[in-house]
C-alpha positions, -999 to +999 in steps of 0.1 A: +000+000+000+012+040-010+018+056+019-004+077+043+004+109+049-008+126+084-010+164+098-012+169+132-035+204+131-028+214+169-006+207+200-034+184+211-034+156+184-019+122+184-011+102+150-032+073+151-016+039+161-019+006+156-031-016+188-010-046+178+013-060+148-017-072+128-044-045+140-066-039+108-077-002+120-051+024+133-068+043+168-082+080+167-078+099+194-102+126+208-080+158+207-095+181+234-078+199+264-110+190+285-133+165+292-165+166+268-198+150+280-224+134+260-260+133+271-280+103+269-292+096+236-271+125+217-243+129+194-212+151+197-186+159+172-155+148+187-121+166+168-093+139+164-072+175+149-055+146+120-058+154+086-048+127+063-042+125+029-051+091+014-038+066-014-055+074-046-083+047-047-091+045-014-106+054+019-107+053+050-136+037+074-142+052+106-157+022+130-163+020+165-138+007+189-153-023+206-143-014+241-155+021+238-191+007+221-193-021+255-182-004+284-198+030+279-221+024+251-208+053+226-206+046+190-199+064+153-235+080+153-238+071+112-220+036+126-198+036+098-176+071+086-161+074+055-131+096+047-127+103+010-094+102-003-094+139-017-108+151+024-078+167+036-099+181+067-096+176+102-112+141+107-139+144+133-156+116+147-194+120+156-200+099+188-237+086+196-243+080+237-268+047+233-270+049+271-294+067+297-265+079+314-241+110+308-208+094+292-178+113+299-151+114+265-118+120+284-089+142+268-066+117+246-087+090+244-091+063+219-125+076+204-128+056+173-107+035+147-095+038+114-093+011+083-080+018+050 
Protein backbone atom coordinates (compact mmCIF):
# COMPACT_ATOMS: atom_id res chain seq x y z
CA UNK A 1 0.00 0.00 0.00
CA UNK A 2 1.24 3.98 -1.00
CA UNK A 3 1.79 5.61 1.88
CA UNK A 4 -0.43 7.71 4.31
CA UNK A 5 0.41 10.86 4.88
CA UNK A 6 -0.83 12.61 8.40
CA UNK A 7 -1.04 16.45 9.79
CA UNK A 8 -1.25 16.88 13.19
CA UNK A 9 -3.55 20.36 13.05
CA UNK A 10 -2.76 21.41 16.91
CA UNK A 11 -0.64 20.67 20.00
CA UNK A 12 -3.44 18.35 21.09
CA UNK A 13 -3.45 15.64 18.37
CA UNK A 14 -1.93 12.16 18.42
CA UNK A 15 -1.06 10.24 15.00
CA UNK A 16 -3.16 7.32 15.06
CA UNK A 17 -1.63 3.91 16.14
CA UNK A 18 -1.87 0.57 15.56
CA UNK A 19 -3.07 -1.58 18.82
CA UNK A 20 -1.01 -4.65 17.84
CA UNK A 21 1.32 -5.96 14.77
CA UNK A 22 -1.67 -7.23 12.77
CA UNK A 23 -4.38 -4.54 13.99
CA UNK A 24 -6.64 -3.91 10.84
CA UNK A 25 -7.67 -0.24 11.96
CA UNK A 26 -5.11 2.43 13.25
CA UNK A 27 -6.76 4.29 16.75
CA UNK A 28 -8.17 7.99 16.71
CA UNK A 29 -7.80 9.94 19.43
CA UNK A 30 -10.19 12.57 20.77
CA UNK A 31 -7.99 15.79 20.69
CA UNK A 32 -9.55 18.07 23.38
CA UNK A 33 -7.79 19.93 26.39
CA UNK A 34 -10.98 19.03 28.49
CA UNK A 35 -13.26 16.52 29.15
CA UNK A 36 -16.53 16.56 26.78
CA UNK A 37 -19.84 14.99 28.01
CA UNK A 38 -22.44 13.40 26.04
CA UNK A 39 -26.04 13.35 27.14
CA UNK A 40 -27.97 10.27 26.90
CA UNK A 41 -29.17 9.56 23.65
CA UNK A 42 -27.07 12.51 21.73
CA UNK A 43 -24.30 12.85 19.41
CA UNK A 44 -21.20 15.10 19.69
CA UNK A 45 -18.57 15.91 17.21
CA UNK A 46 -15.47 14.84 18.72
CA UNK A 47 -12.12 16.63 16.75
CA UNK A 48 -9.26 13.90 16.44
CA UNK A 49 -7.25 17.54 14.92
CA UNK A 50 -5.48 14.59 11.97
CA UNK A 51 -5.78 15.44 8.64
CA UNK A 52 -4.76 12.73 6.27
CA UNK A 53 -4.22 12.45 2.89
CA UNK A 54 -5.06 9.09 1.36
CA UNK A 55 -3.77 6.58 -1.36
CA UNK A 56 -5.51 7.37 -4.58
CA UNK A 57 -8.28 4.68 -4.66
CA UNK A 58 -9.08 4.51 -1.42
CA UNK A 59 -10.63 5.38 1.94
CA UNK A 60 -10.66 5.29 5.01
CA UNK A 61 -13.57 3.72 7.41
CA UNK A 62 -14.22 5.25 10.62
CA UNK A 63 -15.70 2.20 12.97
CA UNK A 64 -16.28 1.98 16.50
CA UNK A 65 -13.81 0.69 18.91
CA UNK A 66 -15.25 -2.35 20.65
CA UNK A 67 -14.30 -1.37 24.11
CA UNK A 68 -15.46 2.06 23.84
CA UNK A 69 -19.09 0.70 22.12
CA UNK A 70 -19.33 -2.15 25.53
CA UNK A 71 -18.23 -0.45 28.41
CA UNK A 72 -19.83 3.01 27.90
CA UNK A 73 -22.10 2.41 25.06
CA UNK A 74 -20.77 5.30 22.64
CA UNK A 75 -20.60 4.61 19.00
CA UNK A 76 -19.89 6.44 15.27
CA UNK A 77 -23.50 8.00 15.33
CA UNK A 78 -23.78 7.05 11.20
CA UNK A 79 -22.01 3.61 12.56
CA UNK A 80 -19.76 3.62 9.76
CA UNK A 81 -17.58 7.13 8.65
CA UNK A 82 -16.09 7.37 5.46
CA UNK A 83 -13.06 9.56 4.66
CA UNK A 84 -12.65 10.28 1.02
CA UNK A 85 -9.42 10.23 -0.28
CA UNK A 86 -9.36 13.88 -1.69
CA UNK A 87 -10.79 15.13 2.44
CA UNK A 88 -7.84 16.74 3.63
CA UNK A 89 -9.89 18.10 6.70
CA UNK A 90 -9.60 17.61 10.17
CA UNK A 91 -11.22 14.15 10.73
CA UNK A 92 -13.88 14.40 13.27
CA UNK A 93 -15.60 11.63 14.65
CA UNK A 94 -19.40 12.00 15.63
CA UNK A 95 -19.98 9.93 18.80
CA UNK A 96 -23.73 8.60 19.63
CA UNK A 97 -24.30 7.98 23.67
CA UNK A 98 -26.77 4.67 23.31
CA UNK A 99 -26.99 4.92 27.15
CA UNK A 100 -29.45 6.74 29.74
CA UNK A 101 -26.50 7.90 31.36
CA UNK A 102 -24.07 11.00 30.83
CA UNK A 103 -20.79 9.45 29.18
CA UNK A 104 -17.78 11.33 29.89
CA UNK A 105 -15.13 11.40 26.51
CA UNK A 106 -11.76 11.97 28.36
CA UNK A 107 -8.88 14.19 26.80
CA UNK A 108 -6.63 11.65 24.59
CA UNK A 109 -8.66 8.96 24.45
CA UNK A 110 -9.10 6.29 21.94
CA UNK A 111 -12.53 7.57 20.38
CA UNK A 112 -12.80 5.62 17.31
CA UNK A 113 -10.74 3.46 14.69
CA UNK A 114 -9.53 3.78 11.38
CA UNK A 115 -9.35 1.06 8.26
CA UNK A 116 -7.98 1.83 4.99
Amino acid sequence: MDTVNIKRLSDLAVVPTRGSEYAAGYDLYAATATPIDIAPHSTVKINTDIAIELPTNTFGAIFARSGLATKKGLRPANCTGVVDADYRGNVIVALHNDTDELMTVEPGERVAQLVI
